[in-house]
N, CA, C and O atoms as a DFTB+ gen file, in Angstrom:
560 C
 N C O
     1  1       1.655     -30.247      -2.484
     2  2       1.693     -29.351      -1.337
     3  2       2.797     -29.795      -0.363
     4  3       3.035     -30.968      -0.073
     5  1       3.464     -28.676       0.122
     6  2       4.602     -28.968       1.059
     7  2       3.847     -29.638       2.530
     8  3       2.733     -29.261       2.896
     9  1       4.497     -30.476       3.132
    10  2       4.162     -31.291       4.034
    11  2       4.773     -30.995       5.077
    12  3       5.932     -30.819       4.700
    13  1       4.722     -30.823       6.189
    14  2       5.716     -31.206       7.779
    15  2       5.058     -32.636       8.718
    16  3       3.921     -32.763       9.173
    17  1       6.018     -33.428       8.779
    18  2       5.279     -34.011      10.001
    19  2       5.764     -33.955      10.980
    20  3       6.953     -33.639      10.946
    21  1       5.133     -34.222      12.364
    22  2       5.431     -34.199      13.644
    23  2       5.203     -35.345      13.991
    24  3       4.243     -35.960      13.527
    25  1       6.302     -36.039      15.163
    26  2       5.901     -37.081      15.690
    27  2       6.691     -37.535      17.024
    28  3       7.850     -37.186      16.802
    29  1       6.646     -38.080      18.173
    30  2       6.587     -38.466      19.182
    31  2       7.004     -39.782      19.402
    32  3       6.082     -40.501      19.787
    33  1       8.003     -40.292      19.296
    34  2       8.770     -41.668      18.907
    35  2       9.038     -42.527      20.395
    36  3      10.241     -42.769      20.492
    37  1       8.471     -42.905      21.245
    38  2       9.390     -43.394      22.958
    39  2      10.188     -44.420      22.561
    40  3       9.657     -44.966      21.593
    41  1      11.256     -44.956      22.869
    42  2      12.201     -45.532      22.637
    43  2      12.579     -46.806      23.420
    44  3      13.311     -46.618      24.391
    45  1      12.257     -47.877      23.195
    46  2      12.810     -48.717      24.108
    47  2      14.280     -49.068      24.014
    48  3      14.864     -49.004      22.932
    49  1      14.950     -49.478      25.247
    50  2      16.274     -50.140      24.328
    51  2      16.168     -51.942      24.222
    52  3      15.664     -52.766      24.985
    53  1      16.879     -52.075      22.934
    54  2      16.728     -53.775      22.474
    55  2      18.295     -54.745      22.526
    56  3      18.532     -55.953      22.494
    57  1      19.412     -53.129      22.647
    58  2      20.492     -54.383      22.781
    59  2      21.384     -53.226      23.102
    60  3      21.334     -52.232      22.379
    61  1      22.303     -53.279      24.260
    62  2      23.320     -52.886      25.163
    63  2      24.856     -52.901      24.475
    64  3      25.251     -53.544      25.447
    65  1      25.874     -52.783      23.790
    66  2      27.107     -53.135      23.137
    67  2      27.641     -52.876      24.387
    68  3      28.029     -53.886      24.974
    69  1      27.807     -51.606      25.092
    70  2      28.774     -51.125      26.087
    71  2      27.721     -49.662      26.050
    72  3      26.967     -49.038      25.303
    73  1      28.520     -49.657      27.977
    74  2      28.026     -48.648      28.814
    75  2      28.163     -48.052      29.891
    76  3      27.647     -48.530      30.901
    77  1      28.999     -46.684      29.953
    78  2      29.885     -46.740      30.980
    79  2      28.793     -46.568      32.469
    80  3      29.229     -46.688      33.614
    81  1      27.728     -46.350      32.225
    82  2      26.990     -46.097      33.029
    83  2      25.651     -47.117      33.241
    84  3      24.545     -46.645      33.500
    85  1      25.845     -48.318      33.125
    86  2      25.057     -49.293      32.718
    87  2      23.825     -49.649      33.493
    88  3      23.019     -50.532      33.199
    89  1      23.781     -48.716      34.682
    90  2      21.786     -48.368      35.688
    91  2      20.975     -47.841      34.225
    92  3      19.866     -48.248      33.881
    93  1      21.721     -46.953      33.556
    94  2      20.795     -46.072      32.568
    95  2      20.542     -47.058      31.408
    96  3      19.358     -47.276      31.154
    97  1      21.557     -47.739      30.602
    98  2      20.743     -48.525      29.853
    99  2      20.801     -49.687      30.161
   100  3      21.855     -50.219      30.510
   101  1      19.599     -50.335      30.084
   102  2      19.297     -51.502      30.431
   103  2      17.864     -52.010      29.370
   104  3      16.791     -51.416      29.261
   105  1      18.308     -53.306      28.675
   106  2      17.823     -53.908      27.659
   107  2      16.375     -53.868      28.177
   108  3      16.174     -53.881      29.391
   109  1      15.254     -53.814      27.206
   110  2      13.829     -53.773      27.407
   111  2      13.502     -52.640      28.074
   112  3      12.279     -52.510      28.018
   113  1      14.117     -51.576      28.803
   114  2      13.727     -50.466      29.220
   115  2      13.489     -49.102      28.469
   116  3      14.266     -48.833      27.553
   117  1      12.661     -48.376      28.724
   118  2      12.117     -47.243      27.840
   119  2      13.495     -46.067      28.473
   120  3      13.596     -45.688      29.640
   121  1      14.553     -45.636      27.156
   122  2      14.940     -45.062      27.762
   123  2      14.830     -43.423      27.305
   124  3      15.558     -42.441      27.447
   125  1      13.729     -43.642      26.783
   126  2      13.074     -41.671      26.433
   127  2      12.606     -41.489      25.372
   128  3      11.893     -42.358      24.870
   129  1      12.831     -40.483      24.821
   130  2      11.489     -40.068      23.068
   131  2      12.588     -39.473      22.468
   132  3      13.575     -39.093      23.097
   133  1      12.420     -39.366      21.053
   134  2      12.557     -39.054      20.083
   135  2      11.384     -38.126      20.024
   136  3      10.287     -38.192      20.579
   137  1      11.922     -37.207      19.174
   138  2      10.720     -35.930      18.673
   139  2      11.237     -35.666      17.715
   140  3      12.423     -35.335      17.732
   141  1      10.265     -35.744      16.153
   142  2      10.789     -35.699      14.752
   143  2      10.470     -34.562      14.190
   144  3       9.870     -33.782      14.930
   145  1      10.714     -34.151      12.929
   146  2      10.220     -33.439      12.174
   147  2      10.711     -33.710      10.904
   148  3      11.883     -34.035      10.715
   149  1       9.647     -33.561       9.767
   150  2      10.379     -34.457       9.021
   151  2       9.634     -33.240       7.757
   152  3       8.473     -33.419       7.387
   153  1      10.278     -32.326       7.334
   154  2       9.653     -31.368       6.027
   155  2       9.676     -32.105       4.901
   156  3      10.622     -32.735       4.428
   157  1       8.622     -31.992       4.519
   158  2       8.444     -32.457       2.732
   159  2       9.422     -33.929       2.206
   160  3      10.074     -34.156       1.187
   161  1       9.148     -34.709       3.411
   162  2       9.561     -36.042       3.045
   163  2      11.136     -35.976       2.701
   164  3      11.597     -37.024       2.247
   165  1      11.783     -35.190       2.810
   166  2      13.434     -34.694       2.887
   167  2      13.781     -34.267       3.753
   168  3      14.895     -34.741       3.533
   169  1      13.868     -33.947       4.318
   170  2      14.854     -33.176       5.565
   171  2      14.020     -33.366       7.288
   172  3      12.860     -33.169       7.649
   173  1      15.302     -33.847       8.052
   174  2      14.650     -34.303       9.404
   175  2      15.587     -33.107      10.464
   176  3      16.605     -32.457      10.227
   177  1      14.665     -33.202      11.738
   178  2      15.010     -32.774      12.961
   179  2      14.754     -33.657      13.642
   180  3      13.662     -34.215      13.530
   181  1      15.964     -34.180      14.842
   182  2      14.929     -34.753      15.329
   183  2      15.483     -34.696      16.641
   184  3      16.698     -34.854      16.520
   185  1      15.162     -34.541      17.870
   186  2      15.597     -34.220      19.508
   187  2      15.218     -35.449      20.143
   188  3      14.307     -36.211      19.821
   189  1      16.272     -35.566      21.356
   190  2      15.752     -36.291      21.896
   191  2      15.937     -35.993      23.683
   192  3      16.725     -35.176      24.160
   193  1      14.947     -36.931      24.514
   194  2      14.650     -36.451      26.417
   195  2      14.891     -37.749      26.768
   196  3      14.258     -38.685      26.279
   197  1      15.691     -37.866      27.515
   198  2      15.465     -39.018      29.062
   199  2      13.717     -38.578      29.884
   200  3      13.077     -37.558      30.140
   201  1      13.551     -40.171      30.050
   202  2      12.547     -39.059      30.925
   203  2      12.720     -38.031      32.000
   204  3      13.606     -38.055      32.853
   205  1      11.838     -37.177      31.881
   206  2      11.853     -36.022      33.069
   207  2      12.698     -34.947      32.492
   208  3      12.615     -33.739      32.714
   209  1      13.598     -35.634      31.648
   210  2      14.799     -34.394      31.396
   211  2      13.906     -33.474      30.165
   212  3      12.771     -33.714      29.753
   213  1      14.792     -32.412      29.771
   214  2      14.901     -31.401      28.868
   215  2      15.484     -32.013      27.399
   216  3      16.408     -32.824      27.472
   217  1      14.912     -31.605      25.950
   218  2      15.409     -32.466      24.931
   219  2      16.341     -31.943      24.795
   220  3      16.387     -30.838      25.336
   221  1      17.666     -32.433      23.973
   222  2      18.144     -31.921      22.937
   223  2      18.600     -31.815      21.602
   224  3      18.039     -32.809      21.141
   225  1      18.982     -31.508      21.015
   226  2      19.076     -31.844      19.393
   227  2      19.999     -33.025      19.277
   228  3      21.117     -33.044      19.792
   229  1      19.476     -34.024      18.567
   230  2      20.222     -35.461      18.168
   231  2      20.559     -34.711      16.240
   232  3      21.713     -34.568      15.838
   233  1      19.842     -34.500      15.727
   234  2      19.781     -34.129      14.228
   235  2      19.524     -33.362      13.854
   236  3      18.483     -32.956      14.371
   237  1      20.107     -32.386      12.662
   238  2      19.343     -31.187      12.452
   239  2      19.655     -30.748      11.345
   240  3      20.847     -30.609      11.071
   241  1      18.291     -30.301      10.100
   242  2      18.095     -30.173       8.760
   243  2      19.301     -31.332       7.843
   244  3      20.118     -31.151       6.939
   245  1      18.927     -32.350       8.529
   246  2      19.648     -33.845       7.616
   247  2      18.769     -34.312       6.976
   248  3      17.676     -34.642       7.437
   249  1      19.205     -34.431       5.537
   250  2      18.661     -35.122       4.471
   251  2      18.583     -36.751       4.912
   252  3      19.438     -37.462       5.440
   253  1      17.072     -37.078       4.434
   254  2      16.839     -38.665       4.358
   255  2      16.952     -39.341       3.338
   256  3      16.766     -38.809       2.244
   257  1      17.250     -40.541       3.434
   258  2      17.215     -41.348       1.800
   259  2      15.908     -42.117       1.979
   260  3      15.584     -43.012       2.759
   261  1      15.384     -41.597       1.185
   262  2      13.867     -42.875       1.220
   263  2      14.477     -44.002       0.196
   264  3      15.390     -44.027      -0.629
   265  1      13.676     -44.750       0.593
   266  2      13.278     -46.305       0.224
   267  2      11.906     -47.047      -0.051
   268  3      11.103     -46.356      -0.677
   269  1      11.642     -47.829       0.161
   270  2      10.056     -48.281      -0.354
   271  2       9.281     -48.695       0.687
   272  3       8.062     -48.865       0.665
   273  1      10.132     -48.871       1.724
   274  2       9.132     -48.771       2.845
   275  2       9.479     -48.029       3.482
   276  3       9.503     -48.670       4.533
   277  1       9.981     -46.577       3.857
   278  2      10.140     -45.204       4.177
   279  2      11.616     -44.936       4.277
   280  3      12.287     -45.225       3.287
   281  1      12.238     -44.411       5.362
   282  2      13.566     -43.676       4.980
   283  2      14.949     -43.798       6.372
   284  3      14.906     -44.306       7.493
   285  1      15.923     -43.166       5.719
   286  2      17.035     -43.326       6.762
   287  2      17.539     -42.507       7.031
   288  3      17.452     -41.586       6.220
   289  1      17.966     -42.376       7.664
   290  2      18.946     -40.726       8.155
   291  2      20.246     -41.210       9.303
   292  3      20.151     -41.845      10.353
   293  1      21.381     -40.663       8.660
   294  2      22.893     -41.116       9.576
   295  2      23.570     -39.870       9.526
   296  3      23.836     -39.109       8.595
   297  1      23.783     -39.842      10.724
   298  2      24.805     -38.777      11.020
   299  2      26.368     -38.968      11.982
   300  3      26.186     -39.616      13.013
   301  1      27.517     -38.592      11.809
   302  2      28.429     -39.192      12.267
   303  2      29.459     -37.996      12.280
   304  3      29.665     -37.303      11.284
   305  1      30.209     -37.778      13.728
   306  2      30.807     -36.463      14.253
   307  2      32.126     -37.151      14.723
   308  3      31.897     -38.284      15.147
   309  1      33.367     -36.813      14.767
   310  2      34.565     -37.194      15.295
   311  2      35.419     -35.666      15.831
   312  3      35.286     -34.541      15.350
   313  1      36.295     -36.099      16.961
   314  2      36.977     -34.961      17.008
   315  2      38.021     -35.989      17.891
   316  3      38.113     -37.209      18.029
   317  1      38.793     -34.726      18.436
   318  2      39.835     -35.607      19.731
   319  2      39.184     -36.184      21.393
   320  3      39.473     -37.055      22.214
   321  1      38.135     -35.061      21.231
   322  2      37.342     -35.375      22.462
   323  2      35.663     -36.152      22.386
   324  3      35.038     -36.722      23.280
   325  1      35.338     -35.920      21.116
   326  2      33.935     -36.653      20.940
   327  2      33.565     -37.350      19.452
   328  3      33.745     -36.971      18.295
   329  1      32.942     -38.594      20.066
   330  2      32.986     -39.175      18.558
   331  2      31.711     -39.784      19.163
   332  3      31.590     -40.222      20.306
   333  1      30.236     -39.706      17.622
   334  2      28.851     -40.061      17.565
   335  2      28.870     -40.491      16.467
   336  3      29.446     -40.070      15.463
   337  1      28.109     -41.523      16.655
   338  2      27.265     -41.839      15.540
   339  2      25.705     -42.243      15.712
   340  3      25.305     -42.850      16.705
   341  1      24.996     -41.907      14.807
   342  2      23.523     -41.657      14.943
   343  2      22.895     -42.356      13.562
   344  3      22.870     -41.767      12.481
   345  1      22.444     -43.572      13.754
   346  2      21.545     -44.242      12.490
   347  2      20.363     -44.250      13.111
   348  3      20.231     -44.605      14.283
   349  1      18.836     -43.615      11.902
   350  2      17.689     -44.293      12.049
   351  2      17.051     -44.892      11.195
   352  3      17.474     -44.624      10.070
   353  1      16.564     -45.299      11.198
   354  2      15.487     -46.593       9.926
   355  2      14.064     -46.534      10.335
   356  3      13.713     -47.166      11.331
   357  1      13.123     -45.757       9.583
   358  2      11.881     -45.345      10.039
   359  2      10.959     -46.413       8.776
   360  3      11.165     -46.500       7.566
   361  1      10.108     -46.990       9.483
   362  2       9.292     -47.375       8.143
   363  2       7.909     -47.758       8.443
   364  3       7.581     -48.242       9.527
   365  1       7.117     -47.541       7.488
   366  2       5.923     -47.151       7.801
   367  2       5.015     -48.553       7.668
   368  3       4.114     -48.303       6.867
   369  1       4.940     -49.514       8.001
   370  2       4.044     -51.031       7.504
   371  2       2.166     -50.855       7.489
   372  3       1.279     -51.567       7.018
   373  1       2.153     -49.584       8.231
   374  2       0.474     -49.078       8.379
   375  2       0.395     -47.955       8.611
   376  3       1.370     -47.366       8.146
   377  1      -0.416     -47.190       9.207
   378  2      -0.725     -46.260       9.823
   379  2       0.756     -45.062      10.083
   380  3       1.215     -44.158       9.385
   381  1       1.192     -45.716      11.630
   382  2       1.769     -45.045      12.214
   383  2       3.152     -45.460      11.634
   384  3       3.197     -46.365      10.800
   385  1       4.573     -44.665      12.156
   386  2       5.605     -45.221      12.031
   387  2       6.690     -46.362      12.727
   388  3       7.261     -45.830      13.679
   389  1       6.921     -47.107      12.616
   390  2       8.145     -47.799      13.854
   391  2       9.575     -47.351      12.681
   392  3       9.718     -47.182      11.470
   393  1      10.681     -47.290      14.303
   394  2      12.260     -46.810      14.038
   395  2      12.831     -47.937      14.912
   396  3      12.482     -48.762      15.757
   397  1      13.839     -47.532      14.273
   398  2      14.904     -48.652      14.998
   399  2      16.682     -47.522      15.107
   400  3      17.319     -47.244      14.091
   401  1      16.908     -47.293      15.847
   402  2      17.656     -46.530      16.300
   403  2      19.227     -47.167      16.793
   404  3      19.230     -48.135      17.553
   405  1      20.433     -46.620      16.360
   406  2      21.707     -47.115      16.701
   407  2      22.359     -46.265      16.501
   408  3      22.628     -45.608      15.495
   409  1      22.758     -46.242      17.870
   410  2      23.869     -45.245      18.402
   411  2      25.073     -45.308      19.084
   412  3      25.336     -46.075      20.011
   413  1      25.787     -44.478      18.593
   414  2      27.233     -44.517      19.640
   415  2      27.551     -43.607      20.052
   416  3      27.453     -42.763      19.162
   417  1      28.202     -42.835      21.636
   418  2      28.854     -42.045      21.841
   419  2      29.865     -42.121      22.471
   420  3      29.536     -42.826      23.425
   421  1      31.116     -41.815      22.614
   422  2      31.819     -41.680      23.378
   423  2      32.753     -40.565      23.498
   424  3      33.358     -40.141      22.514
   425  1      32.919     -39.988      24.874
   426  2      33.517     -38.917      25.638
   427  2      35.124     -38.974      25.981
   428  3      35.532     -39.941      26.624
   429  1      35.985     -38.011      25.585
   430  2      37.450     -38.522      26.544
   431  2      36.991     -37.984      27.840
   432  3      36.114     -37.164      28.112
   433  1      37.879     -38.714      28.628
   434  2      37.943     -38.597      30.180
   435  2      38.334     -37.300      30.412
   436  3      39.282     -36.876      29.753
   437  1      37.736     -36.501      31.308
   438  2      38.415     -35.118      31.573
   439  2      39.221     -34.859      33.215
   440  3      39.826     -35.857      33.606
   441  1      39.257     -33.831      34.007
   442  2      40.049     -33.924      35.496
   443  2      38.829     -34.404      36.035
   444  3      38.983     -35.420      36.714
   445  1      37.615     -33.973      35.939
   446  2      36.255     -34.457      36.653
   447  2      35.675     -36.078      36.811
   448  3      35.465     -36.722      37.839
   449  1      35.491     -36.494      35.252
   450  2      35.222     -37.492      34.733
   451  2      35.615     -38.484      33.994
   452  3      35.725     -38.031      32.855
   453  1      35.941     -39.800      34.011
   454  2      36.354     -40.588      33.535
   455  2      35.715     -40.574      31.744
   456  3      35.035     -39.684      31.233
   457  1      36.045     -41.436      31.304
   458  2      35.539     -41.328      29.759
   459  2      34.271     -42.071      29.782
   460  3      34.153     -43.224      30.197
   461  1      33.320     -41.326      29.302
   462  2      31.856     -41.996      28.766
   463  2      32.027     -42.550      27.461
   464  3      32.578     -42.143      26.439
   465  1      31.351     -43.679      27.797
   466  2      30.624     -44.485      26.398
   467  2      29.533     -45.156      26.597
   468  3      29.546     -45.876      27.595
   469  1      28.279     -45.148      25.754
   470  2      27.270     -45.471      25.510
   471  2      26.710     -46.003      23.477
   472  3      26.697     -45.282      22.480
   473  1      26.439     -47.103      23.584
   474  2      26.688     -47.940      22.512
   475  2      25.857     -49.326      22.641
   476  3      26.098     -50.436      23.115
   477  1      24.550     -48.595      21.859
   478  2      23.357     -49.369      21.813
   479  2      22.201     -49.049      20.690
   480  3      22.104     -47.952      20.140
   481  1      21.189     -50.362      20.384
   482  2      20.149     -50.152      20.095
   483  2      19.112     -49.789      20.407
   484  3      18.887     -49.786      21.617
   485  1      18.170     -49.389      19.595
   486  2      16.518     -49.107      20.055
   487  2      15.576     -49.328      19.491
   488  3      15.680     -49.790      18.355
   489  1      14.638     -49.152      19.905
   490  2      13.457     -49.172      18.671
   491  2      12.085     -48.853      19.504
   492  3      12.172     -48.954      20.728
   493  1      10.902     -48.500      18.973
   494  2       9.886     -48.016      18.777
   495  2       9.035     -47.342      18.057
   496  3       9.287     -47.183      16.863
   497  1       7.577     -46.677      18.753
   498  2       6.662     -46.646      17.607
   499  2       6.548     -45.142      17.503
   500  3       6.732     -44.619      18.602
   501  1       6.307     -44.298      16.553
   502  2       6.045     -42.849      16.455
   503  2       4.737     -42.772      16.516
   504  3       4.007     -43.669      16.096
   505  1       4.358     -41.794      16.995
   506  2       2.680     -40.978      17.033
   507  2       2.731     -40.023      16.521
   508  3       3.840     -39.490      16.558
   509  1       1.581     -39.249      15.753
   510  2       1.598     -38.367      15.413
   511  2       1.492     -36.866      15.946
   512  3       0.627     -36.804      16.820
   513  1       1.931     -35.980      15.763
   514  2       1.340     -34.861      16.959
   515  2       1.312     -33.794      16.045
   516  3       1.784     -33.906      14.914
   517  1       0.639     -32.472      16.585
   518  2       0.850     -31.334      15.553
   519  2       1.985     -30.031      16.045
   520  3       2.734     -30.176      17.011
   521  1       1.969     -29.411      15.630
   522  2       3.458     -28.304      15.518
   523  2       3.339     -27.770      16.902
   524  3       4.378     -27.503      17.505
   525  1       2.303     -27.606      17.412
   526  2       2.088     -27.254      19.122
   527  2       2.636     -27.863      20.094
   528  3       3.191     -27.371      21.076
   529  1       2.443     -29.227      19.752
   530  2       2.286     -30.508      20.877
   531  2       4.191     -30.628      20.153
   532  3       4.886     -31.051      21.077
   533  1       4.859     -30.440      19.175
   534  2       6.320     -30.582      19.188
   535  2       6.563     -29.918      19.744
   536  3       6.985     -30.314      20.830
   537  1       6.523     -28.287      19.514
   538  2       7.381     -27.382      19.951
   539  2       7.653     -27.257      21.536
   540  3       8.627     -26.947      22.221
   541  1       6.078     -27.719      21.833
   542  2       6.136     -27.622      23.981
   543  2       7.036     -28.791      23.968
   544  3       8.002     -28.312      24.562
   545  1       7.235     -29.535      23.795
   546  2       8.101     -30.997      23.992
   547  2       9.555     -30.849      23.740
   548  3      10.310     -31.386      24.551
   549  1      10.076     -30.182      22.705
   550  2      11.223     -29.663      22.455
   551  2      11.702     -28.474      23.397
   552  3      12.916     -28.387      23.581
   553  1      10.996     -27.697      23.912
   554  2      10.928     -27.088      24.323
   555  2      10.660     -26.759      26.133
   556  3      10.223     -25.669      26.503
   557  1      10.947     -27.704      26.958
   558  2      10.306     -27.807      28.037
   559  2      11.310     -27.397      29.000
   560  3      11.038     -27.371      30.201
C-alpha cells in the first residue's frame, strides 16, 4: 500500500561556517522547522519557517536514496546571482526520526543589499503529524 508521511522536524543549529547575519544563527539555538513529506518512501517535500514566519519550499518532489538506516536527499542550484545547497540525512534508530541538515546559501549583493551568506549545520528530531496538521503549517 502506498504510504505518505508527515512530519514536523524543529531544528537546532550545531555548527555556524559563516553568516552574514550572525544574531540569526547562533550555535545551540532552535532556528525553525522543517515540514516533510515523504510519498511511498521515494520522493520528499519538504518546507521550511523561522519562527513566527511563513514556510517556504526548501525541496520539492526530490527523490531519496535510502540506506539501512533510512535516507538522503541533496539538492544543489547555481546561477550568477544565487547559489544553494541543501543536504539531509534522516534516520530512523526507533520510533521517531532524527536529521541532520547542511546548508548553504549565498546571495550577490544588489543596490539595496550587500551579499548574503548563510552556511551551517543542524539537526533534530521529527514528529509525526497527519495531512491536516501539514498542510495548516505549510500553509500559514
Amino acid at each position: 500500500m502506498a504510504e505518505t508521511l508527515y512530519m514536523n522536524c524543529e531544528e537546532t543549529i550545531q555548527e555556524v561556517r559563516e553568516a552574514t547575519y550572525d544574531d540569526v544563527f547562533v550555535k545551540g539555538e532552535i532556528i525553525g522547522n522543517n515540514y516533510v513529506r515523504l510519498k511511498n518512501n521515494k520522493i520528499i517535500d519538504i518546507y521550511f519557517a523561522y519562527p513566527g514566519g511563513e514556510a517556504f519550499e526548501l525541496l520539492r518532489n526530490k527523490k531519496v536514496k535510502k540506506n539501512s538506516l533510512g535516507f538522503t536527499v541533496e539538492e544543489k542550484y547555481k546561477d550568477k546571482n544565487f547559489k544553494t545547497h541543501e543536504s539531509f540525512k534522516f534516520l530512523k534508530p526507533l520510533e521517531d526520526y532524527v536529521y541532520k541538515r547542511t546548508t548553504y546559501f549565498w546571495s550577490k549583493g544588489t543596490d539595496t543589499d550587500g551579499e548574503n551568506v548563510s552556511d551551517y549545520d543542524g539537526s533534530g528530531r521529527c514528529e509525526f503529524i497527519n495531512k491536516k496538521e501539514f498542510l495548516k503549517l505549510i500553509n500559514k
